[in-house]
matplotlib code that plots the C-alpha trace (Angstrom):
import matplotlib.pyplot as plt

x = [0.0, 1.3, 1.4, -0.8, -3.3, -2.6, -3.7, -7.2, -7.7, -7.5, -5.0, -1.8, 1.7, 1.7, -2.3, -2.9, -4.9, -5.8, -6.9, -9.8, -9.3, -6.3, -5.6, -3.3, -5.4, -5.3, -3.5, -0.6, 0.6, -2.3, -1.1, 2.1, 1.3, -0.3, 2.2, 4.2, 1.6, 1.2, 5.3, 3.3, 2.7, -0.6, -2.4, -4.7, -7.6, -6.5, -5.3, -7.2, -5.7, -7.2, -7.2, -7.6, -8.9, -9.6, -9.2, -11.2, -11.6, -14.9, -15.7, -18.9, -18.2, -16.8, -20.4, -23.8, -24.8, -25.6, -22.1, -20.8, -22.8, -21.0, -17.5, -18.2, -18.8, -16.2, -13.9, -15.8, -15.1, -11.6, -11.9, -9.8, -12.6, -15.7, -13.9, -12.2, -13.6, -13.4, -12.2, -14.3, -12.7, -14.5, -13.6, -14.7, -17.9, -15.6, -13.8, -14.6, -16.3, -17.5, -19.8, -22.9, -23.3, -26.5, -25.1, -22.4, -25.0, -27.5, -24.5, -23.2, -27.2, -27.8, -24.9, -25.6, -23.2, -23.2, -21.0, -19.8, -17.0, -16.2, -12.5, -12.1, -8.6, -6.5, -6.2, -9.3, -10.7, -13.3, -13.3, -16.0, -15.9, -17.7, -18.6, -20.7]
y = [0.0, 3.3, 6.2, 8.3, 5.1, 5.7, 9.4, 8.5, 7.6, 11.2, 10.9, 13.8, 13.9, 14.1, 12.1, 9.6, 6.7, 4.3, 0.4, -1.6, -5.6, -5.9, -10.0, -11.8, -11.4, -7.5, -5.7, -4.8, -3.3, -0.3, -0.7, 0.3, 2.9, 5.0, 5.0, 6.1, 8.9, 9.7, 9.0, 7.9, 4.0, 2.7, 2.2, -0.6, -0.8, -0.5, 2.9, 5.9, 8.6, 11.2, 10.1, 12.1, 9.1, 4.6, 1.9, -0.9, -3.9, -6.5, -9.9, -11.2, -13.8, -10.5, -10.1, -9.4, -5.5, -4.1, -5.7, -3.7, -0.6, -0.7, -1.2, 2.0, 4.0, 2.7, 3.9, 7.6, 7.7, 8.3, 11.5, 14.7, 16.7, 15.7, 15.7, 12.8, 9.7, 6.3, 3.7, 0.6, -2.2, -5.2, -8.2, -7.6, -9.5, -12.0, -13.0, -15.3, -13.7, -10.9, -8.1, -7.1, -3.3, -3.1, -4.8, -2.0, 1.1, 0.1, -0.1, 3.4, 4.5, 2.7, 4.3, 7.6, 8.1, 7.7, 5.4, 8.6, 7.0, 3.5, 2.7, -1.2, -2.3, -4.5, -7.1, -8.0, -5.8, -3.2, 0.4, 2.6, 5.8, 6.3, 10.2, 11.8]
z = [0.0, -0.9, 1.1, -1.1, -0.3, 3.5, 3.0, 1.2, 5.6, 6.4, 8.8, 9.0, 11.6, 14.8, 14.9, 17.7, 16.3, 18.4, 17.1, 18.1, 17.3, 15.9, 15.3, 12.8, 10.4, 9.6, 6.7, 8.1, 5.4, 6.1, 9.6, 8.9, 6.1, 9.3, 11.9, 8.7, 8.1, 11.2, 12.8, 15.7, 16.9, 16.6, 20.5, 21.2, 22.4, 26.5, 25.7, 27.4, 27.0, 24.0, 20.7, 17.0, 15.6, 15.1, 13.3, 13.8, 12.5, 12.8, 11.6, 11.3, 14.1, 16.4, 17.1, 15.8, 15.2, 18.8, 19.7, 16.5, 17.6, 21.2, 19.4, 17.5, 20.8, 22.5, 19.9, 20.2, 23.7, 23.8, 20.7, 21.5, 19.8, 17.4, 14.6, 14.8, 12.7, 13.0, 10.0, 10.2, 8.4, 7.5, 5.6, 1.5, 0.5, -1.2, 1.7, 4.7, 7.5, 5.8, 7.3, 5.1, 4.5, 6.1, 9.4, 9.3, 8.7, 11.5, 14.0, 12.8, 13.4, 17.0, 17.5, 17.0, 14.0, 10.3, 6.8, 4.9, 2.3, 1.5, 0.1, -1.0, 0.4, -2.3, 0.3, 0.7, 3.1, 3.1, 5.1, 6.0, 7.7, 10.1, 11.7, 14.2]

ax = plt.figure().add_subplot(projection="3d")
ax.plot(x, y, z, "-o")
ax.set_aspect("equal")
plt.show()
């Protein structure tokens, strides 16, 4: 993944971003392409200090929807300022344990929040930003 990729994400130097189910399945590619963005480590999901944005990522068997919704506040609740946005990534509709679009958009609403921009990952993964 290229850096100009890494910037379609929104993210800019000096930005906390703090990651929500990281496990060995990930791109860590994208991973890396934001601490390189950003010159700052990724911080997982224990973290609670303030944050300028997250990165999450959700499986179909992570959960159903409420579980999603309650993943999407708890990455909210650690925002320096409303602002901030939250990249959901979900496995692509051609991989295994992918998340329909619909599950994804009722968990932004119950939520409280809203899918503005969807980017398709070249590994297989799907990302949806999601906004107050």
């Amino acid at each position: 993944m290229s850096r100009d990729t890494g910037k379609d994400f929104d993210f800019d130097a000096g930005q906390l971003i703090q990651e929500f189910g990281f496990d060995n399945d990930v791109d860590m590619e994208l991973r890396s392409t934001i601490e390189e963005i950003t010159g700052e480590q990724l911080e997982d999901e224990g973290y609670r200090g303030s944050a300028d944005g997250a990165i999450a990522w959700w499986r179909s068997d992570d959960g159903d929807t409420d579980d999603l919704a309650d993943l999407l506040v708890d990455c909210r609740a650690g925002f320096a300022d409303d602002a901030s946005h939250i990249w959901l990534i979900v496995p692509d509709p051609s991989q295994p344990l992918a998340v329909p679009m619909e599950d994804v958009d009722d968990a932004a609403r119950t939520a409280g929040l809203m899918v503005t921009t969807t980017r398709y990952l070249p590994t297989g993964w799907t990302a949806f930003q999601i906004v107050s």
